[in-house]
C-alpha positions in Angstrom: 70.6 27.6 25.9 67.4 26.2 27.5 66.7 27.1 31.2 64.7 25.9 33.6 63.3 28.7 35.5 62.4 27.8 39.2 59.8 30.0 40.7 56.7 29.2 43.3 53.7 28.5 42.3 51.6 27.9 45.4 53.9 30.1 47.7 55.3 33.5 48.4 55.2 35.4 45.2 56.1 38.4 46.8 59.3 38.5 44.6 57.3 37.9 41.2 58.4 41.4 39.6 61.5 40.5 40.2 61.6 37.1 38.6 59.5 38.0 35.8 62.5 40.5 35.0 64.5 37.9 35.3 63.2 36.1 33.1 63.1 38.9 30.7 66.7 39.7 30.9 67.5 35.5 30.4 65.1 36.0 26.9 67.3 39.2 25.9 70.2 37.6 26.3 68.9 34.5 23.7 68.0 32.0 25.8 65.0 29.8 25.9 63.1 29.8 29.7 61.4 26.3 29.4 59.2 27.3 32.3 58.6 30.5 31.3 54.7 30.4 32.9 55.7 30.3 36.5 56.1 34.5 36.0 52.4 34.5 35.0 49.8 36.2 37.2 47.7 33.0 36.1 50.6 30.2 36.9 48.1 29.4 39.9 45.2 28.5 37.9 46.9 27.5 34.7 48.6 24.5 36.6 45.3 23.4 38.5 44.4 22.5 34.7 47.0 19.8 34.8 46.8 16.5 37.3 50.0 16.6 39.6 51.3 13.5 37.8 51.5 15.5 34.4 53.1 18.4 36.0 55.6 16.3 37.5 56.2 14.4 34.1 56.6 18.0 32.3 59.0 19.4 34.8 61.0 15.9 34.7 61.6 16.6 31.0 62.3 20.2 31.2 64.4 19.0 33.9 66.1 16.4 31.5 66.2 18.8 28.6 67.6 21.9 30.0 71.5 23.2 29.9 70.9 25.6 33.5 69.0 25.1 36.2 68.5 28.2 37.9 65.7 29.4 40.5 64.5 32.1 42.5 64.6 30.9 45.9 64.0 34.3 48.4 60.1 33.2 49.5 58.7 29.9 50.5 57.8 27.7 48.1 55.7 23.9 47.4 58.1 22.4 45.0 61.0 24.2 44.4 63.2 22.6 46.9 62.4 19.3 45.3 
């Protein structure tokens, strides 16, 4: 199954630990985490690199290609509530 992992980028990443575990445990279980990055220390900086346009055009087709939708939703976020 491919999931879409939604996690902040730009806002409270207190919670990271947490959903890099997550994303961990998803990855166990056999599952493909599209957005796998987001749990990265360097998500910040590695999505700078992209024009907001692209980044919205990637996570549309993630979006469009996934079976689950699932997000991590406990700190304030930039996007996620999109």
């Amino acid at each position: 199954m491919k999931i879409y992992f939604g996690f902040t980028v730009a806002g409270d990443r207190s919670s990271l630990g947490v959903a890099r575990r997550i994303v961990e445990l998803i990855e166990e279980m056999g599952h493909e985490v599209l957005t796998k990055h987001l749990v990265r220390d360097d998500a910040w900086e590695a999505d700078r690199l992209i024009s907001p346009q692209d980044i919205y055009k990637r996570d549309m087709n993630w979006l469009e290609e996934c079976d689950l939708f699932m997000a991590e939703v406990s700190g304030s976020s930039f996007r996620s509530g999109f």
